[in-house]
NUGUTOR-598172 format. One record per residue: residue number from 1; residue in three letters; x, y, z of N, C-alpha, C in turn. Coordinates in nm, 3 decimals, padded with zeros to 5 digits. Layout:
BEGIN
pos,code,nx,ny,nz,cax,cay,caz,cx,cy,cz
NUM,ala,X,Y,Z,X,Y,Z,X,Y,Z $
...
***
This chain:
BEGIN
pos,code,nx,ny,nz,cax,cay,caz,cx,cy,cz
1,unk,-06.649,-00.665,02.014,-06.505,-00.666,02.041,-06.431,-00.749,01.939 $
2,unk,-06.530,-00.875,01.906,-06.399,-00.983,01.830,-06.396,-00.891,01.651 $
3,unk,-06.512,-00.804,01.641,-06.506,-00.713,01.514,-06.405,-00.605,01.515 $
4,unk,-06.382,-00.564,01.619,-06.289,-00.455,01.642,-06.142,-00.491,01.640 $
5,unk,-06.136,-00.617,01.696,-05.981,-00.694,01.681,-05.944,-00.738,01.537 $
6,unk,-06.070,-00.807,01.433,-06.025,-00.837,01.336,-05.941,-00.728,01.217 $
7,unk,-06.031,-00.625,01.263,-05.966,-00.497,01.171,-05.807,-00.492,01.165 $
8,unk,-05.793,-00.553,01.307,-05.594,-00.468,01.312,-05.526,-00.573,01.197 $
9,unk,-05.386,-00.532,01.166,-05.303,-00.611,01.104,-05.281,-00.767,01.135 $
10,unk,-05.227,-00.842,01.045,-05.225,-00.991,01.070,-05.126,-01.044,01.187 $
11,unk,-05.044,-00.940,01.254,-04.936,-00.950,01.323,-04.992,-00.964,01.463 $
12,unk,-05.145,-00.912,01.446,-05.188,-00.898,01.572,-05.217,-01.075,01.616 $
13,unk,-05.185,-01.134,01.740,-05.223,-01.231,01.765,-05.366,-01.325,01.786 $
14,unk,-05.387,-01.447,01.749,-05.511,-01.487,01.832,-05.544,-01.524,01.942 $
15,unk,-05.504,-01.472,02.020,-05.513,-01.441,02.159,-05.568,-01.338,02.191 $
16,unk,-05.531,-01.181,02.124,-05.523,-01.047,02.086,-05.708,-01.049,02.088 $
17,unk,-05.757,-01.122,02.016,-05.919,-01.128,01.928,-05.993,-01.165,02.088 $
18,unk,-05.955,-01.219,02.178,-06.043,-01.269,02.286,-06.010,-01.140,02.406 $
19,unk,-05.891,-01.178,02.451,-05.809,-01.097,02.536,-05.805,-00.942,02.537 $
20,unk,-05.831,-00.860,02.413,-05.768,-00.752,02.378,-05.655,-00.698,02.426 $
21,unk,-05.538,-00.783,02.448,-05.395,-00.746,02.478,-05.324,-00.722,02.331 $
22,unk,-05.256,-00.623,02.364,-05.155,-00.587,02.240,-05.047,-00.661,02.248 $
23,unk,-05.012,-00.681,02.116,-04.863,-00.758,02.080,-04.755,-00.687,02.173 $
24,unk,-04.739,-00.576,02.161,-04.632,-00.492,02.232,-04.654,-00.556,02.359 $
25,unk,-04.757,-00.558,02.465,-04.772,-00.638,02.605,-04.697,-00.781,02.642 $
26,unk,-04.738,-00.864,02.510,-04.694,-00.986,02.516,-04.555,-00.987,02.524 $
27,unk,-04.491,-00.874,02.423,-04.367,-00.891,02.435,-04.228,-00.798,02.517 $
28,unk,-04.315,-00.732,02.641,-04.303,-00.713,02.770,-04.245,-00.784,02.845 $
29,unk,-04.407,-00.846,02.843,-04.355,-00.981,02.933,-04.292,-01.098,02.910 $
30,unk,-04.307,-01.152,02.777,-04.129,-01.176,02.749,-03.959,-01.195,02.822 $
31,unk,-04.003,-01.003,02.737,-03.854,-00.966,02.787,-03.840,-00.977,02.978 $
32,unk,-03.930,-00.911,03.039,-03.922,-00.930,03.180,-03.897,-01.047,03.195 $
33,unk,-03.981,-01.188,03.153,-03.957,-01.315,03.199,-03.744,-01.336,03.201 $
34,unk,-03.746,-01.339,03.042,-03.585,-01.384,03.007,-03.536,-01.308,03.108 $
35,unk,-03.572,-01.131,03.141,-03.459,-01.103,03.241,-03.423,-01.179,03.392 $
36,unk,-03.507,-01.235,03.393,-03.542,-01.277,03.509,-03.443,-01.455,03.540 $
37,unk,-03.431,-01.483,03.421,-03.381,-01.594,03.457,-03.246,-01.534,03.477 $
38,unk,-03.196,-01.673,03.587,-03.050,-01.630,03.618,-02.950,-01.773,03.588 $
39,unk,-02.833,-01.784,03.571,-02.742,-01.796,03.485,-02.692,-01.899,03.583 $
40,unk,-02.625,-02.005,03.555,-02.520,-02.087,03.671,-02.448,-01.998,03.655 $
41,unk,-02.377,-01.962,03.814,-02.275,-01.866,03.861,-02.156,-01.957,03.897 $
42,unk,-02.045,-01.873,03.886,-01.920,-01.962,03.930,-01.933,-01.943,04.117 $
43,unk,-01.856,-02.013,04.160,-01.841,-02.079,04.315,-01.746,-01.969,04.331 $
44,unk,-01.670,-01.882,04.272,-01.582,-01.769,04.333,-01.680,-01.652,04.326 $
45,unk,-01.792,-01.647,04.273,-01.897,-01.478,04.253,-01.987,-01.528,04.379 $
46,unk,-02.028,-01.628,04.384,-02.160,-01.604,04.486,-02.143,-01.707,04.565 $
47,unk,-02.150,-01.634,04.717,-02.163,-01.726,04.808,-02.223,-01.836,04.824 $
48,unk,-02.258,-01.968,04.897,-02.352,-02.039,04.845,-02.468,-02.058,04.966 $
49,unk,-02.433,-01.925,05.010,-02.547,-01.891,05.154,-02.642,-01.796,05.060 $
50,unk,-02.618,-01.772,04.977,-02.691,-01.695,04.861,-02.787,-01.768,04.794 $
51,unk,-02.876,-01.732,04.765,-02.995,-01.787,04.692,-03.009,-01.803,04.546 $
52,unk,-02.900,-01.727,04.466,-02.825,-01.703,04.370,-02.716,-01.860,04.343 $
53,unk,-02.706,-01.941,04.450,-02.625,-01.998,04.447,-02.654,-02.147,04.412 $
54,unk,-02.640,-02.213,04.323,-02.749,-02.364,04.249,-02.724,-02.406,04.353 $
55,unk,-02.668,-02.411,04.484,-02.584,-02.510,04.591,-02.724,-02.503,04.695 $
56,unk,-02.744,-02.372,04.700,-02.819,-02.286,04.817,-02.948,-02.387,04.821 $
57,unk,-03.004,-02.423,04.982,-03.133,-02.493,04.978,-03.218,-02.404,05.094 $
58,unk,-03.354,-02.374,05.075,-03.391,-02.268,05.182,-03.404,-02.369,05.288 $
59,unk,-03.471,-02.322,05.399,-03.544,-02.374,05.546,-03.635,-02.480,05.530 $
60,unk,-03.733,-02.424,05.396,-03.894,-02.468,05.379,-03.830,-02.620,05.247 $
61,unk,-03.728,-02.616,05.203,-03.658,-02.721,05.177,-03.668,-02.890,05.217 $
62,unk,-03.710,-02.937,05.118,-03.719,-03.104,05.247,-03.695,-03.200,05.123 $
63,unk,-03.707,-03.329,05.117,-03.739,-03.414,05.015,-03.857,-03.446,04.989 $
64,unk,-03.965,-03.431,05.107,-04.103,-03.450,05.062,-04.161,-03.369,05.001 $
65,unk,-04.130,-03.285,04.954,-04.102,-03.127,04.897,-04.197,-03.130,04.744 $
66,unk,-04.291,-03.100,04.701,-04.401,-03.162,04.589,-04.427,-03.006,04.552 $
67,unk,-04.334,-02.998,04.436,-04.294,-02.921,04.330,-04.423,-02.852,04.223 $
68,unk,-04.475,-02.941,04.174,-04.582,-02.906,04.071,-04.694,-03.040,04.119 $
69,unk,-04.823,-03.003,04.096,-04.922,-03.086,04.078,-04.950,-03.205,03.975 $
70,unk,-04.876,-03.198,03.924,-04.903,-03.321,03.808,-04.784,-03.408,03.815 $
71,unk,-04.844,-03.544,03.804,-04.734,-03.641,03.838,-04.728,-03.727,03.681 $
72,unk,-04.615,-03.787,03.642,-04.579,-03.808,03.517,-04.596,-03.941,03.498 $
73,unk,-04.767,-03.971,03.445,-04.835,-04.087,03.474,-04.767,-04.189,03.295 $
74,unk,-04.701,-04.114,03.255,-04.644,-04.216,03.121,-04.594,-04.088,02.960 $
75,unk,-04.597,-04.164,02.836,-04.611,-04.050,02.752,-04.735,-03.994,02.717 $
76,unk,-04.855,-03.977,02.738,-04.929,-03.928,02.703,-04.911,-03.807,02.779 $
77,unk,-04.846,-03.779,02.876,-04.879,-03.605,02.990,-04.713,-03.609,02.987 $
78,unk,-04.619,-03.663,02.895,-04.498,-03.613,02.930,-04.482,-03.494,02.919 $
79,unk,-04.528,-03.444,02.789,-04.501,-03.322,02.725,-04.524,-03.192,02.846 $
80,unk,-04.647,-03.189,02.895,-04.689,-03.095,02.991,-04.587,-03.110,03.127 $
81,unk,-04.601,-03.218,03.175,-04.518,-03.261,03.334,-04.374,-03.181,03.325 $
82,unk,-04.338,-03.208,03.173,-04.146,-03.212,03.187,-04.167,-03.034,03.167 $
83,unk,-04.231,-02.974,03.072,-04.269,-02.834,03.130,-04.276,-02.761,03.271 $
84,unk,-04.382,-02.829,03.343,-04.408,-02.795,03.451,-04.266,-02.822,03.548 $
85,unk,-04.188,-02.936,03.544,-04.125,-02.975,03.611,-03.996,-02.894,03.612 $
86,unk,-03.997,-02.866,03.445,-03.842,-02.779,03.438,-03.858,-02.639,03.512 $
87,unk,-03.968,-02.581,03.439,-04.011,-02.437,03.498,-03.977,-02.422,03.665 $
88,unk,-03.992,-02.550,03.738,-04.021,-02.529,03.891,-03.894,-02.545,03.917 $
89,unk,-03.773,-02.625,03.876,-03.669,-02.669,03.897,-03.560,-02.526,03.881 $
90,unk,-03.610,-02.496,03.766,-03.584,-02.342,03.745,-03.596,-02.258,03.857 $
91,unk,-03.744,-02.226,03.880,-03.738,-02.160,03.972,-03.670,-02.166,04.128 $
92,unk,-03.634,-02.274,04.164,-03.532,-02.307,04.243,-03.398,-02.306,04.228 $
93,unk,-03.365,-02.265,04.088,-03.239,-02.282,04.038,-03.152,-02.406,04.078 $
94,unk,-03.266,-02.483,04.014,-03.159,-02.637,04.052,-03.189,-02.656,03.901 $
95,unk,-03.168,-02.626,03.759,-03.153,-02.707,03.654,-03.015,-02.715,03.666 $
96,unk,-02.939,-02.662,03.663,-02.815,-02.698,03.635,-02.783,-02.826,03.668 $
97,unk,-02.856,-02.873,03.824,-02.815,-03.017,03.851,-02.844,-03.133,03.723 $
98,unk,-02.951,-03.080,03.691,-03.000,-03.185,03.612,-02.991,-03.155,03.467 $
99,unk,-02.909,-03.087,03.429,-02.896,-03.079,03.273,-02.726,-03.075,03.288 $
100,unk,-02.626,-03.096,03.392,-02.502,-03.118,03.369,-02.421,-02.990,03.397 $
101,unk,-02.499,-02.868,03.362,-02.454,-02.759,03.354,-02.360,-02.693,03.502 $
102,unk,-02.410,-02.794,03.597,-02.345,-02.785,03.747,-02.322,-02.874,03.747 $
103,unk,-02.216,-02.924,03.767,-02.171,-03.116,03.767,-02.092,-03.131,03.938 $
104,unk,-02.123,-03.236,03.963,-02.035,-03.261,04.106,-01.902,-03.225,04.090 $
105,unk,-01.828,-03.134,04.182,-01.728,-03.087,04.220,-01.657,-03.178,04.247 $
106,unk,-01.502,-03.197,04.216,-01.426,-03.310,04.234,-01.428,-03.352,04.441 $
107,unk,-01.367,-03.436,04.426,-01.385,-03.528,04.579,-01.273,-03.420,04.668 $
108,unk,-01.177,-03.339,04.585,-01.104,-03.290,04.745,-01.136,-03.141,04.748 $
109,unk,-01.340,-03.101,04.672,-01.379,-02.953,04.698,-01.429,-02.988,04.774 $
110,unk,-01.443,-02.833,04.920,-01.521,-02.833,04.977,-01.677,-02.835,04.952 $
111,unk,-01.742,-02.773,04.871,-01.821,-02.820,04.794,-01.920,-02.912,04.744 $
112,unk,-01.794,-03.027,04.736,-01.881,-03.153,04.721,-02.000,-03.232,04.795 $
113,unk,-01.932,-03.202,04.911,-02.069,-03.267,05.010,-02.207,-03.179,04.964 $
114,unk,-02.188,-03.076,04.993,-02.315,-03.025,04.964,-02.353,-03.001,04.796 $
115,unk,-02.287,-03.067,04.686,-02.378,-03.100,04.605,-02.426,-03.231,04.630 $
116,unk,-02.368,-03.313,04.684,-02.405,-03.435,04.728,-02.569,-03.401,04.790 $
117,unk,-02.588,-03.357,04.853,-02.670,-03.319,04.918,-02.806,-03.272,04.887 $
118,unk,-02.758,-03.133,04.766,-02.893,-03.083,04.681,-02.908,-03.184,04.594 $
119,unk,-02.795,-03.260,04.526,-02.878,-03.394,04.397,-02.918,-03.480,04.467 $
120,unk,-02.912,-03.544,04.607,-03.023,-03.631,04.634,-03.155,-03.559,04.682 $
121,unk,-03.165,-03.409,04.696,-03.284,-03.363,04.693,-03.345,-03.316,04.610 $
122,unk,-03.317,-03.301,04.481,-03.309,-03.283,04.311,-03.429,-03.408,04.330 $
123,unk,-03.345,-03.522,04.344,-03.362,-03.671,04.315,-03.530,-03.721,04.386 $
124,unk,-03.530,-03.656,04.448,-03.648,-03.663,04.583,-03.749,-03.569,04.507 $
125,unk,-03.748,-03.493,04.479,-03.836,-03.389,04.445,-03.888,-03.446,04.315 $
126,unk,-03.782,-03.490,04.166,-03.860,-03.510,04.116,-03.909,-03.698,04.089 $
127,unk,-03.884,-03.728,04.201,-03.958,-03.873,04.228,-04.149,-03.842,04.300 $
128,unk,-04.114,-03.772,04.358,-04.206,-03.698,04.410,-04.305,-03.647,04.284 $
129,unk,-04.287,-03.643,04.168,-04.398,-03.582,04.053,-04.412,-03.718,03.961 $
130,unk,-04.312,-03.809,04.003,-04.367,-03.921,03.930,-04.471,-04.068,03.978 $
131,unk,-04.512,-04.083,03.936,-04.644,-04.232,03.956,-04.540,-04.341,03.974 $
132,unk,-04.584,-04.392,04.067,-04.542,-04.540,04.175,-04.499,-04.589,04.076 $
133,unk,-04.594,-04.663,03.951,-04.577,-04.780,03.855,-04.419,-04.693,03.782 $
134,unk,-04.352,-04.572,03.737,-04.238,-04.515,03.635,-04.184,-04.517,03.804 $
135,unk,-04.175,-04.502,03.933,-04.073,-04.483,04.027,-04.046,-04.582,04.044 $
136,unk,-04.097,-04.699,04.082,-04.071,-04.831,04.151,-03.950,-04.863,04.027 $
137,unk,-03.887,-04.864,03.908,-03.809,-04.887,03.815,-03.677,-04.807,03.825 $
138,unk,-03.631,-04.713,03.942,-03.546,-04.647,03.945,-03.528,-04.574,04.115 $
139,unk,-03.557,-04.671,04.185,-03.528,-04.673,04.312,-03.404,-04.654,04.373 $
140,unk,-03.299,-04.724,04.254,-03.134,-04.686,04.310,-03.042,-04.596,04.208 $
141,unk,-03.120,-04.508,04.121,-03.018,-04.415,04.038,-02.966,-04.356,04.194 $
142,unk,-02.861,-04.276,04.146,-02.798,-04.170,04.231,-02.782,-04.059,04.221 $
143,unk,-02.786,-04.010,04.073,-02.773,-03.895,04.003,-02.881,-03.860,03.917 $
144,unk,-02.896,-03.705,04.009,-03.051,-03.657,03.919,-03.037,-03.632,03.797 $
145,unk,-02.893,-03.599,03.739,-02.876,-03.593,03.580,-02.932,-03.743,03.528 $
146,unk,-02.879,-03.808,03.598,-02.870,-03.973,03.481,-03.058,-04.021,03.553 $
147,unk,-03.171,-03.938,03.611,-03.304,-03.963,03.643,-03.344,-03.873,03.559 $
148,unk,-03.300,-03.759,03.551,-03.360,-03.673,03.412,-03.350,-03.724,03.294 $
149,unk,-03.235,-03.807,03.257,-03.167,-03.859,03.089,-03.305,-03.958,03.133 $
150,unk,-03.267,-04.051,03.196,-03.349,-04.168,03.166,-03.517,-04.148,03.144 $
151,unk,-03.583,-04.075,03.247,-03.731,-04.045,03.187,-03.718,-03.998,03.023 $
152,unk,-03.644,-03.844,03.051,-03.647,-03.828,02.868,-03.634,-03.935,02.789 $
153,unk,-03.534,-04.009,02.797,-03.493,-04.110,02.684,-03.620,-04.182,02.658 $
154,unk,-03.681,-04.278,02.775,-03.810,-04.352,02.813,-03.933,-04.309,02.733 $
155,unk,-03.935,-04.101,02.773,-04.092,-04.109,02.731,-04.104,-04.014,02.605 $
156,unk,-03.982,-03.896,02.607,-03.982,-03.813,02.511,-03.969,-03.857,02.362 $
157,unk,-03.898,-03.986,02.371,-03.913,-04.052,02.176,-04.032,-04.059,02.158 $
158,unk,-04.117,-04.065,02.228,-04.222,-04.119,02.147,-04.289,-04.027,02.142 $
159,unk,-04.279,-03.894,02.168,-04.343,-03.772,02.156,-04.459,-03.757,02.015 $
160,unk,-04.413,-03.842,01.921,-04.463,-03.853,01.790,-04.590,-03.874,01.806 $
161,unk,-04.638,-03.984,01.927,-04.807,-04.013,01.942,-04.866,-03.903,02.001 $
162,unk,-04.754,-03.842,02.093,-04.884,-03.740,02.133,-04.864,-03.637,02.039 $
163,unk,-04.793,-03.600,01.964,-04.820,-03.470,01.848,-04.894,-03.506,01.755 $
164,unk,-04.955,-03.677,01.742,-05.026,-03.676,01.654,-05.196,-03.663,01.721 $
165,unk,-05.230,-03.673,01.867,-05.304,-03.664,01.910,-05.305,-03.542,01.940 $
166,unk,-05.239,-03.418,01.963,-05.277,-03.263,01.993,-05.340,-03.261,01.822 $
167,unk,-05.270,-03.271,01.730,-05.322,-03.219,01.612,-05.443,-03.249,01.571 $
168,unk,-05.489,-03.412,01.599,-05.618,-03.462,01.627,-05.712,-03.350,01.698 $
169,unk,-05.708,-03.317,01.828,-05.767,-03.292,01.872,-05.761,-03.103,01.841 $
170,unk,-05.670,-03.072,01.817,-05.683,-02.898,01.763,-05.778,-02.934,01.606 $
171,unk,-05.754,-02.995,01.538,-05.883,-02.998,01.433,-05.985,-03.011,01.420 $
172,unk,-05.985,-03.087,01.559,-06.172,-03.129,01.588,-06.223,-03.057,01.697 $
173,unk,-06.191,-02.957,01.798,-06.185,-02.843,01.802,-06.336,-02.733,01.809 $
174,unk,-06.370,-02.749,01.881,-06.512,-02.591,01.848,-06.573,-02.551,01.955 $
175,unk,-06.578,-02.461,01.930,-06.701,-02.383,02.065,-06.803,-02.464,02.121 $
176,unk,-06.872,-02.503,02.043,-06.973,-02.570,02.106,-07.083,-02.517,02.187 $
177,unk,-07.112,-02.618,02.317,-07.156,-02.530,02.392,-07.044,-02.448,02.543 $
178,unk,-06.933,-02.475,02.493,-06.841,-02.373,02.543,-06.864,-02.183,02.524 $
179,unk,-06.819,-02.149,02.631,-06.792,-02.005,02.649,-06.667,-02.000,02.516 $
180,unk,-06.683,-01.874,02.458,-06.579,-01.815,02.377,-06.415,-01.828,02.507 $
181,unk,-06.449,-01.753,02.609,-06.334,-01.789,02.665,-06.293,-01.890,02.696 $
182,unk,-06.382,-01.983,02.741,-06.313,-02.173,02.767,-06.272,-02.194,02.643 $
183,unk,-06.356,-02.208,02.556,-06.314,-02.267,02.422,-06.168,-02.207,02.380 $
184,unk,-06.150,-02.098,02.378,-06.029,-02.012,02.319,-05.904,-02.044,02.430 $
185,unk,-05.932,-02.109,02.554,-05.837,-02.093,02.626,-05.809,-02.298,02.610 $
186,unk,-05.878,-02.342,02.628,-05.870,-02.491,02.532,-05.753,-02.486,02.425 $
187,unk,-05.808,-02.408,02.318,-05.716,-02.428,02.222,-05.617,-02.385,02.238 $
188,unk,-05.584,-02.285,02.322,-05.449,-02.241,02.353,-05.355,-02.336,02.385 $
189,unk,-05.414,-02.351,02.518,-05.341,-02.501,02.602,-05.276,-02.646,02.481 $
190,unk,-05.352,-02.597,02.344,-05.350,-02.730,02.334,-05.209,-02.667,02.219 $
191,unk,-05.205,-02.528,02.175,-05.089,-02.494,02.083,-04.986,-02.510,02.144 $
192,unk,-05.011,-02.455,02.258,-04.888,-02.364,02.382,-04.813,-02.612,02.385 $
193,unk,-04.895,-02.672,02.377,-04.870,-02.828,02.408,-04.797,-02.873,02.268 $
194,unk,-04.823,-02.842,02.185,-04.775,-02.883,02.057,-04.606,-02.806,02.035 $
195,unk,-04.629,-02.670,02.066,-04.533,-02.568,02.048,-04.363,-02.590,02.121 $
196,unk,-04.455,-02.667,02.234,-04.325,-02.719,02.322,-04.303,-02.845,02.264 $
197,unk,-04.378,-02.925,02.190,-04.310,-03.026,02.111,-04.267,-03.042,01.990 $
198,unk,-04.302,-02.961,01.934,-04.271,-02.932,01.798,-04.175,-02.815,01.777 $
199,unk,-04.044,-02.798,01.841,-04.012,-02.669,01.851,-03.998,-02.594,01.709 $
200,unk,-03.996,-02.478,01.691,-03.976,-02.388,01.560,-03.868,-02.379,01.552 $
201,unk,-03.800,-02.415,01.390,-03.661,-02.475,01.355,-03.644,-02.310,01.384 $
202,unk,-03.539,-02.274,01.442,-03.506,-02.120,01.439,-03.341,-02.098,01.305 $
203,unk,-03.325,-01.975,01.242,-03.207,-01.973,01.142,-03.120,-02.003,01.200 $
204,unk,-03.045,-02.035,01.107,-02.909,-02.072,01.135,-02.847,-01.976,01.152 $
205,unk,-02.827,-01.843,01.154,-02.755,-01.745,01.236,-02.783,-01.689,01.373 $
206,unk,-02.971,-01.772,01.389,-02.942,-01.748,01.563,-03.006,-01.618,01.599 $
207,unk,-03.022,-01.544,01.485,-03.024,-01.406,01.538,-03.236,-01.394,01.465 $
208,unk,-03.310,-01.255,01.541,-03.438,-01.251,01.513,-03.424,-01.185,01.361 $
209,unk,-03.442,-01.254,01.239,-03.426,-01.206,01.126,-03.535,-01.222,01.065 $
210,unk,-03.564,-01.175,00.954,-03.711,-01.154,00.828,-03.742,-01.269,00.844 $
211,unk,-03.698,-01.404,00.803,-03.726,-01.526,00.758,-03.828,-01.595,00.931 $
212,unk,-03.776,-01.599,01.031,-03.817,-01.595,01.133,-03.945,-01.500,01.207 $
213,unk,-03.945,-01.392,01.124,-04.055,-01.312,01.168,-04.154,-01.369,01.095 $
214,unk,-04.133,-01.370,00.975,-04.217,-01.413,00.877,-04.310,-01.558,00.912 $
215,unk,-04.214,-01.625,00.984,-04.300,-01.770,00.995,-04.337,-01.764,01.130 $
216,unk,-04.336,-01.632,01.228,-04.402,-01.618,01.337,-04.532,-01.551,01.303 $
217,unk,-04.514,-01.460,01.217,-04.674,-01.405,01.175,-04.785,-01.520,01.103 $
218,unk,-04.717,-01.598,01.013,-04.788,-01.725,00.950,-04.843,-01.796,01.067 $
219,unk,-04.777,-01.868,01.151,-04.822,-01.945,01.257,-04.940,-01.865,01.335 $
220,unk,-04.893,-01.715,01.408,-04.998,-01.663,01.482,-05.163,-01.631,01.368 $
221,unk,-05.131,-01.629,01.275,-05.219,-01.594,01.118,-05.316,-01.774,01.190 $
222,unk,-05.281,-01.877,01.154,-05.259,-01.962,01.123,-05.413,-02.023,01.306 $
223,unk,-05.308,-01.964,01.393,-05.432,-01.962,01.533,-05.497,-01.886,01.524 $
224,unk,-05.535,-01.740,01.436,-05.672,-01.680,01.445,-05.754,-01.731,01.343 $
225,unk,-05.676,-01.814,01.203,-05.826,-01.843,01.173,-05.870,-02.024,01.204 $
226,unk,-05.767,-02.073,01.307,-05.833,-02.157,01.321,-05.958,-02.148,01.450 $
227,unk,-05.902,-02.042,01.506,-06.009,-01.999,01.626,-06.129,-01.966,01.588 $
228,unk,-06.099,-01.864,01.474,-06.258,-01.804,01.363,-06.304,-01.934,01.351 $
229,unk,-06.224,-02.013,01.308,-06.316,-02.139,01.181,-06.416,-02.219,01.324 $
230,unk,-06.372,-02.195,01.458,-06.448,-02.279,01.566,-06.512,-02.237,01.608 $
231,unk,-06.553,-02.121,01.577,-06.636,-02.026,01.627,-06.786,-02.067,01.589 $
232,unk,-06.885,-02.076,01.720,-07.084,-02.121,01.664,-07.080,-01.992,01.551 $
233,unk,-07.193,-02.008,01.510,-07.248,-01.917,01.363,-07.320,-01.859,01.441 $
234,unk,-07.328,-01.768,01.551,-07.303,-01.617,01.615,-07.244,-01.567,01.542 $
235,unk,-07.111,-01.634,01.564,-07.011,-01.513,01.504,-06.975,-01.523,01.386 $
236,unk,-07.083,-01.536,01.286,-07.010,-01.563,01.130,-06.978,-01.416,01.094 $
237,unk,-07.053,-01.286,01.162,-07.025,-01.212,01.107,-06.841,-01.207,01.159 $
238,unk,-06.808,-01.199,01.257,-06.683,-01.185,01.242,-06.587,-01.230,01.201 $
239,unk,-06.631,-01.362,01.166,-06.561,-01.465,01.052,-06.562,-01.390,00.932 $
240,unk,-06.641,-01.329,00.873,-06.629,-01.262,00.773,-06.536,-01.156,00.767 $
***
C-alpha cells in the first residue's frame, strides 16, 4: 500500500501514504466543517429560546458542567487545552462571550440579565478545565472575556518553549518498535500541535492564491518525507 501511495503526485498528503484517503476527501470535510460553523446572530433574527442564540443555555446546562478532558496544568499543554477548549466553547456557541464578539448588553436591555448569567457560566466551565494551583489566582474575575485575555496573556507568550520542544521531538521521531499506524498518528498529533502554533503567514489579499498553494504542497511534501525518513528499514524499499 505505502508503494502504491508513493506513486501519486506530491500534492497527495502524508496522511494519504498510511490512511489511503484522497485529498479531494480531506477537503470535503473541510468544507462541511466551515459550513457548519455558525456566526454571532443579531438579538432581532433569533430568538434566544433558540439554540442558534449565544444567549441560549440547554437543560443539561450547569456550572459543574466539564467541557473537555484536559485541564490546563501550565504552558507546556497550553497549546492543546486552548484548542480543545475553544472547539467545545464553539460548539456551544458561547465564543462570542469570550472573544468580545457578544459583549454585555447595556444595563436598560432586557437581555442583560441573561448574559449576566451565561458569562458566569462561561466562567464556571472554563475554571472547570483549569488546575487548582492557575484557578486559586483568579477566584474573583467576573468576566469570561477578561479569564480568557488573562490565561492567554499568562501562558500563550511563551509558546516559544513549547515550539521549540514539538520540533525537538518531531526530529527525533521514529517507528521504532511502534505500529506504522501509532507511529504515523504520533507524528501527526505532534504537526496538527505545532500548526496551531505556528500559524501559516496566509497573503495579504486573503484570498486561496498560487503563492499559498505552493507553500501548502511544500509543507504536506515536507510530512511525507519526514514520515519516510522514520520509517524501520522494512520499508526502505518505499523510501526509495
Amino acid at each position: 500500500m505505502l508503494g502504491q501511495n508513493l506513486g501519486k503526485t506530491t500534492r497527495t498528503s502524508y496522511a494519504n501514504v498510511v490512511m489511503n484517503t484522497s485529498t479531494q476527501n480531506g477537503e470535503n470535510r473541510s468544507d462541511s466543517s466551515s459550513s457548519t460553523q455558525r456566526n454571532i446572530v443579531n438579538d432581532e433574527e433569533v430568538s434566544i429560546e433558540s439554540n442558534l442564540h449565544p444567549l441560549y443555555l440547554q437543560n443539561i446546562d450547569h456550572p459543574g458542567l466539564v467541557l473537555i478532558a484536559k485541564k490546563l496544568t501550565g504552558t507546556g499543554n497550553f497549546g492543546p487545552w486552548n484548542r480543545s477548549i475553544t472547539i467545545a466553547l464553539s460548539a456551544k456557541n458561547k465564543i462570542g462571550i469570550v472573544n468580545g464578539s457578544y459583549p454585555r448588553p447595556n444595563d436598560d436591555s432586557p437581555l442583560k440579565t441573561h448574559w449576566d448569567r451565561v458569562n458566569d457560566m462561561v466562567i464556571s466551565w472554563i475554571m472547570n478545565t483549569v488546575s487548582d494551583e492557575i484557578s486559586n489566582g483568579m477566584d474573583f474575575v467576573t468576566s469570561a472575556q477578561d479569564l480568557w485575555n488573562e490565561l492567554h496573556d499568562q501562558f500563550s507568550s511563551v509558546n516559544g518553549h513549547r515550539v521549540y520542544q514539538v520540533l525537538k521531538d518531531l526530529h527525533a521521531l521514529e517507528q521504532g518498535e511502534k505500529s506504522v499506524e501509532i507511529y504515523y498518528h504520533r507524528l501527526k498529533n505532534l504537526w496538527d500541535e505545532y500548526t496551531s502554533l505556528e500559524s501559516i503567514v496566509a497573503c495579504k489579499c486573503g484570498c486561496k492564491c498560487g503563492s499559498s498553494k505552493l507553500q501548502e504542497d511544500r509543507e504536506q511534501r515536507k510530512k511525507l518525507l519526514q514520515f519516510l525518513m522514520g520509517l524501520n528499514d522494512s520499508y526502505s524499499t518505499a523510501r526509495g
